[in-house]
RODO-2510 file (C-alpha; in nm, 4 decimals, decimal comma):
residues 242
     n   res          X          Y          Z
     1     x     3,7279     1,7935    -0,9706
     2     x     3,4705     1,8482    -0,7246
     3     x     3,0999     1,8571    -0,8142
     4     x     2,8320     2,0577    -0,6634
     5     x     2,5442     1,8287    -0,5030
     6     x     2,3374     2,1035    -0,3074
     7     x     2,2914     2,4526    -0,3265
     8     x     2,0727     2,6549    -0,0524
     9     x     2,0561     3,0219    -0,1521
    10     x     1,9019     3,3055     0,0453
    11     x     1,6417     3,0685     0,1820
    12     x     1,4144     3,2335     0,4263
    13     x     1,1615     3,0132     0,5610
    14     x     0,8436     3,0818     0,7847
    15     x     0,5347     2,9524     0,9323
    16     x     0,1954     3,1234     1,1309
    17     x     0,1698     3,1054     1,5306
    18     x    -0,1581     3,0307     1,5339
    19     x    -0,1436     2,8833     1,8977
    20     x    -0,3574     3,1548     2,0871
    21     x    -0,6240     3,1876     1,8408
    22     x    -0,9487     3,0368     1,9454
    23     x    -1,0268     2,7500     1,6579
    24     x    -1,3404     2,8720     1,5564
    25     x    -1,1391     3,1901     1,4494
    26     x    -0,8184     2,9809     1,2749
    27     x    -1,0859     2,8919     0,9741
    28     x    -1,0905     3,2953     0,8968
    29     x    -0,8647     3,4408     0,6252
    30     x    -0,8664     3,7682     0,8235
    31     x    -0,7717     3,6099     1,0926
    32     x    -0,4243     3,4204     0,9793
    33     x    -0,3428     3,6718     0,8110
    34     x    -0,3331     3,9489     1,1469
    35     x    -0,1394     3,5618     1,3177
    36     x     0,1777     3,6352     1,4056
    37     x     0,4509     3,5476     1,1571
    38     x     0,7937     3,3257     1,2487
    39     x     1,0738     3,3513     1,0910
    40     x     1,2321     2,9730     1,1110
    41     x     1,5215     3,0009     0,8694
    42     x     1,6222     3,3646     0,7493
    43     x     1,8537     3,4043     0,4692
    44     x     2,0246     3,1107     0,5181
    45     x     2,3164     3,0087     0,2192
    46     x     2,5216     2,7086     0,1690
    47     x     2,6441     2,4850    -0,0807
    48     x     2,7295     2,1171    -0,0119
    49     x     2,9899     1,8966    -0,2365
    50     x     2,9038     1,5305    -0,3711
    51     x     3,0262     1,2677    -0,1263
    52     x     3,0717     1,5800     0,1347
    53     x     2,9115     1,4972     0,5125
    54     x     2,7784     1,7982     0,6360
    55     x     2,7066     1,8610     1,0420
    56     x     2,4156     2,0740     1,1121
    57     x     2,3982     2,2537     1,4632
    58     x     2,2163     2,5270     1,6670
    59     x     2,0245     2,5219     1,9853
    60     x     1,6611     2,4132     1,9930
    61     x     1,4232     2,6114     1,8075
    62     x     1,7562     2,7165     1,5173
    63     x     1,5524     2,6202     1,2542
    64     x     1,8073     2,2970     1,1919
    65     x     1,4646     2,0779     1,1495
    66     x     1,3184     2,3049     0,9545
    67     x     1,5797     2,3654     0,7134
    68     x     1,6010     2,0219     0,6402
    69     x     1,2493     1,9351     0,5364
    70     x     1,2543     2,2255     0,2698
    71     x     1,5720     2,0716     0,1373
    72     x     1,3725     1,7246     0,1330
    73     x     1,1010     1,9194    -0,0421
    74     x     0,8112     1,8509     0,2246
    75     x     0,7660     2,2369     0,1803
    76     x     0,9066     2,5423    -0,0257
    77     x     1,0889     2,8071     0,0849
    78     x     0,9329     3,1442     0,1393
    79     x     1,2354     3,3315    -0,0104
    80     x     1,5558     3,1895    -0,1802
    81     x     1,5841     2,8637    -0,3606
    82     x     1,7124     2,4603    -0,3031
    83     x     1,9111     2,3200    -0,6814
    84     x     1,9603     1,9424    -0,5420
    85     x     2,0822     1,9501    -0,9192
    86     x     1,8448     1,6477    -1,0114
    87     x     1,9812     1,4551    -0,6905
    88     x     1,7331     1,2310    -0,5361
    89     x     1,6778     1,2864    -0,1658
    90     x     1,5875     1,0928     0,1168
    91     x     1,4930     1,2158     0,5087
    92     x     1,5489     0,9974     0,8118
    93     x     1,3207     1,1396     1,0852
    94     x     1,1706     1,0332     1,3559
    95     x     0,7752     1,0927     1,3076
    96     x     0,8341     1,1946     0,9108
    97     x     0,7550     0,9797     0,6128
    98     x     0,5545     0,7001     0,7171
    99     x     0,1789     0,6475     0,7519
   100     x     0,1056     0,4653     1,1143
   101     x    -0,2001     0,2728     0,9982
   102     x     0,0101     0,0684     0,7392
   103     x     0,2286    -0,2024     0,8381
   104     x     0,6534    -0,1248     0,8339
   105     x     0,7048    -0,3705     0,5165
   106     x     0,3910    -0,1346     0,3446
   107     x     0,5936     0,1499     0,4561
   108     x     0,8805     0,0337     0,3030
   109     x     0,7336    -0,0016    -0,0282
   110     x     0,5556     0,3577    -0,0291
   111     x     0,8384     0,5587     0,1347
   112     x     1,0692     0,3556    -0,2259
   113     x     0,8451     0,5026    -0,4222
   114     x     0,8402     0,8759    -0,2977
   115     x     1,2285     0,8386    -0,2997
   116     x     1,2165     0,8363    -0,6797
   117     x     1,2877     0,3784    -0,6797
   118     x     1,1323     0,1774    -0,9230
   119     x     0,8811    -0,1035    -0,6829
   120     x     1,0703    -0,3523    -0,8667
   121     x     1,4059    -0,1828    -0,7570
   122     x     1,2242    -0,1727    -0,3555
   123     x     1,1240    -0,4948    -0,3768
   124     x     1,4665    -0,6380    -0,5114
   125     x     1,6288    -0,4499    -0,1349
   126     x     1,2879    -0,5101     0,0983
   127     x     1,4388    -0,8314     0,2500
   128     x     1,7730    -0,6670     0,3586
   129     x     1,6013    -0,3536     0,4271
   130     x     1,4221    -0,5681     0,6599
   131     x     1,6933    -0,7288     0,8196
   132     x     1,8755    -0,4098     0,8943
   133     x     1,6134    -0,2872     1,0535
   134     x     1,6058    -0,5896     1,3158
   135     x     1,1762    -0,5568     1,3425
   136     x     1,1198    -0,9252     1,2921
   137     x     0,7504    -0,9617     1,2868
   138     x     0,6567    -0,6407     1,3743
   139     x     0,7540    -0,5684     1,0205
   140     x     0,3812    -0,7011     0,9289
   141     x     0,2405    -0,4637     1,1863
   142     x     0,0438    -0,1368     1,1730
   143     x     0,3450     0,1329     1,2475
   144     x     0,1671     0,3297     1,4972
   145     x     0,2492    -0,0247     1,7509
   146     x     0,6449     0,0932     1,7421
   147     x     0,8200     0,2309     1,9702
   148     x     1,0519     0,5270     1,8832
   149     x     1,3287     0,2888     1,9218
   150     x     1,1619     0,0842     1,6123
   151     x     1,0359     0,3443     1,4114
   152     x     1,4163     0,4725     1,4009
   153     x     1,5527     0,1452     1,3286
   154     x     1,2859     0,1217     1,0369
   155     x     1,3918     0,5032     0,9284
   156     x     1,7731     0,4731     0,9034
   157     x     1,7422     0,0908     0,7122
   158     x     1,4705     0,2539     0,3910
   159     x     1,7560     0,5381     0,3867
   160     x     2,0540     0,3706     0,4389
   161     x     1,9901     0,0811     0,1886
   162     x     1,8050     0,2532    -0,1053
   163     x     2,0514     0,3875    -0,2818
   164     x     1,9570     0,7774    -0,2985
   165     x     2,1935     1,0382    -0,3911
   166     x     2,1693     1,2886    -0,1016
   167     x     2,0508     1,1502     0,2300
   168     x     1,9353     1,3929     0,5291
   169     x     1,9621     1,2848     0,9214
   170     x     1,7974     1,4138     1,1689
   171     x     1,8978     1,3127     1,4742
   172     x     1,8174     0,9779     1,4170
   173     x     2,1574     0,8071     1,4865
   174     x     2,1278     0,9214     1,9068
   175     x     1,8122     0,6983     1,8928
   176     x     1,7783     0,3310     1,9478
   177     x     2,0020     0,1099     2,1548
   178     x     2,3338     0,0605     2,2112
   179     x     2,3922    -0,2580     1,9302
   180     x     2,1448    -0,0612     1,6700
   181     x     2,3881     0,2579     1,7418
   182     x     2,7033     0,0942     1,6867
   183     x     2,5428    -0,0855     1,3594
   184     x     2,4284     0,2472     1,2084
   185     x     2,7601     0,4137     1,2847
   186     x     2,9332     0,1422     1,0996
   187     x     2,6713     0,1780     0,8050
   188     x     2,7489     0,5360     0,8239
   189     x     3,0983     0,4677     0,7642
   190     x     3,0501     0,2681     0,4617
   191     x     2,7986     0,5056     0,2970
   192     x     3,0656     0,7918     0,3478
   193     x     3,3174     0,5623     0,1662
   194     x     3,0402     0,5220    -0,1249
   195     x     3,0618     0,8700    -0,1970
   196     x     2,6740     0,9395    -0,0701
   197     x     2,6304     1,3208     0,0500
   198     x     2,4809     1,3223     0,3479
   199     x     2,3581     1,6016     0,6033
   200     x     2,3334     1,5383     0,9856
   201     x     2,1919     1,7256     1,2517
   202     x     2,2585     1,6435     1,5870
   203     x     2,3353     1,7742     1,9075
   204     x     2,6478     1,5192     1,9634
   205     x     2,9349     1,6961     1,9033
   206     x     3,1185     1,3838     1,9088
   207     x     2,9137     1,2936     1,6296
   208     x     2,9847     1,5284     1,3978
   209     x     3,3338     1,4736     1,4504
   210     x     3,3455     1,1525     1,3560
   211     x     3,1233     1,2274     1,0701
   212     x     3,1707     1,5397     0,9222
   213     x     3,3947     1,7341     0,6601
   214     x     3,2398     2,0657     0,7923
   215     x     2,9807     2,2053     1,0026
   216     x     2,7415     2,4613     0,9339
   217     x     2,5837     2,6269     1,2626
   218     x     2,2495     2,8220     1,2798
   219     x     2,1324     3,0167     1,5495
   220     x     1,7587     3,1179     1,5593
   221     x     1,7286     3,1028     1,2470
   222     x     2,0206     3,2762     1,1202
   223     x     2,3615     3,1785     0,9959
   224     x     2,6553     3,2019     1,2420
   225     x     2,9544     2,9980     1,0854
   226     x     3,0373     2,7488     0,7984
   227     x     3,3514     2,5665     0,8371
   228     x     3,5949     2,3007     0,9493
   229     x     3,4070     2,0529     1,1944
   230     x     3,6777     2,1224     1,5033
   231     x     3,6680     2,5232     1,4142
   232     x     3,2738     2,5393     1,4167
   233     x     3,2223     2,3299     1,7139
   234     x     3,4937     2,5095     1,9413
   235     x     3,2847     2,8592     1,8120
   236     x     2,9285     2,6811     1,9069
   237     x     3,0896     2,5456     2,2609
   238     x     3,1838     2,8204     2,4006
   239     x     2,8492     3,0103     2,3258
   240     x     2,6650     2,7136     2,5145
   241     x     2,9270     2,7578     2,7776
   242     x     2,8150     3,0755     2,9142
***
């Protein structure tokens, strides 16, 4: 019997243009309030399935990125609702989580800690977390020194090895070179086999075929398709075809 690990309902999501206003003016209530309104994410409903891997895709600018740091609770939704049904959840993002002037093993220990671990349990993984990630001493270093290679390599090994129940990818496994790609692909296989639920958005199709039971595809914001992985990708290529 299958059990429920996510449920997105009727989430609308939006944020303020507030690129043409003068700065001076962006500190007036009046002001943001008359700034034009986005909709990111409008009425958007899913549900996801414990140990299910779900692809994510949509042009740039779908709202795919967006969408996932409400379900990672960096910010509510402006309509709807997100039940991870008492699931922890982690984000692997390039640019999201960790704070540049520490060093990556400081890092390590905070980004544990917001994921719900005990430090005792962080501390008991640090060293293999560590030698996932491949930094050697750069682990001791401030993170704003890494490269986006790094900081990926550092992002996918917190994830991948602390055990959360729902883990969210963002386009992190197209980053890094060719060994670290093949080594998080096999880690990816192993965590599917763990029953983990995971959600990955990427713009390799041949990704989310490996990966993925189904797809889900946005499209400025709005739903287009749920489905089998080969159904939804043959819809989303021929749109990007013409």
């Amino acid at each position: 019997m299958s059990t429920c690990a996510l449920d997105v309902s009727h989430v609308s999501i939006d944020y303020r243009d507030l690129s043409r206003m003068k700065l001076a003016r962006t500190f007036s209530k009046g002001e943001v309030k008359r700034s034009n309104v986005v909709r990111a994410v409008d009425d958007v409903s899913f549900s996801v399935e414990q140990g299910e891997i779900l692809g994510i895709i949509g042009r740039n600018g779908s709202g795919k990125t967006t969408l996932l740091r409400s379900i990672a609770g960096i910010f509510q939704p402006d309509e709807g609702s997100i039940d991870t049904h008492g699931n922890r959840v982690s984000l692997m993002a390039i640019g999201i989580g960790f704070n540049p002037n520490n060093t990556g093993r400081e890092n390590i220990l905070k980004s544990g800690m917001l994921l719900g671990c005990s430090l005792e349990y962080v501390k008991k993984h640090i060293d293999a977390i560590i030698d996932f990630s491949e930094l050697g001493d750069f682990i001791d270093r401030p993170v704003r020194t890494y490269s986006s290679g790094m900081y990926s390599k550092l992002s996918f090994s917190v994830t991948a090895i602390l055990d959360t129940d729902i883990m969210l990818v963002d386009e992190v496994l197209s980053v890094g070179d060719e060994h670290f790609r093949k080594k998080s692909y096999n880690k990816m296989v192993e965590l599917m086999e763990s029953n983990r639920t995971v959600l990955i958005v990427s713009h390799a199709t041949d990704t989310l075929r490996k990966f993925c039971n189904r797809v889900l595809w946005i499209n400025d914001g709005h739903f287009m398709m749920l489905g089998k992985t080969d159904e939804v990708l043959a819809a989303y290529e021929k749109t990007t075809a013409l």
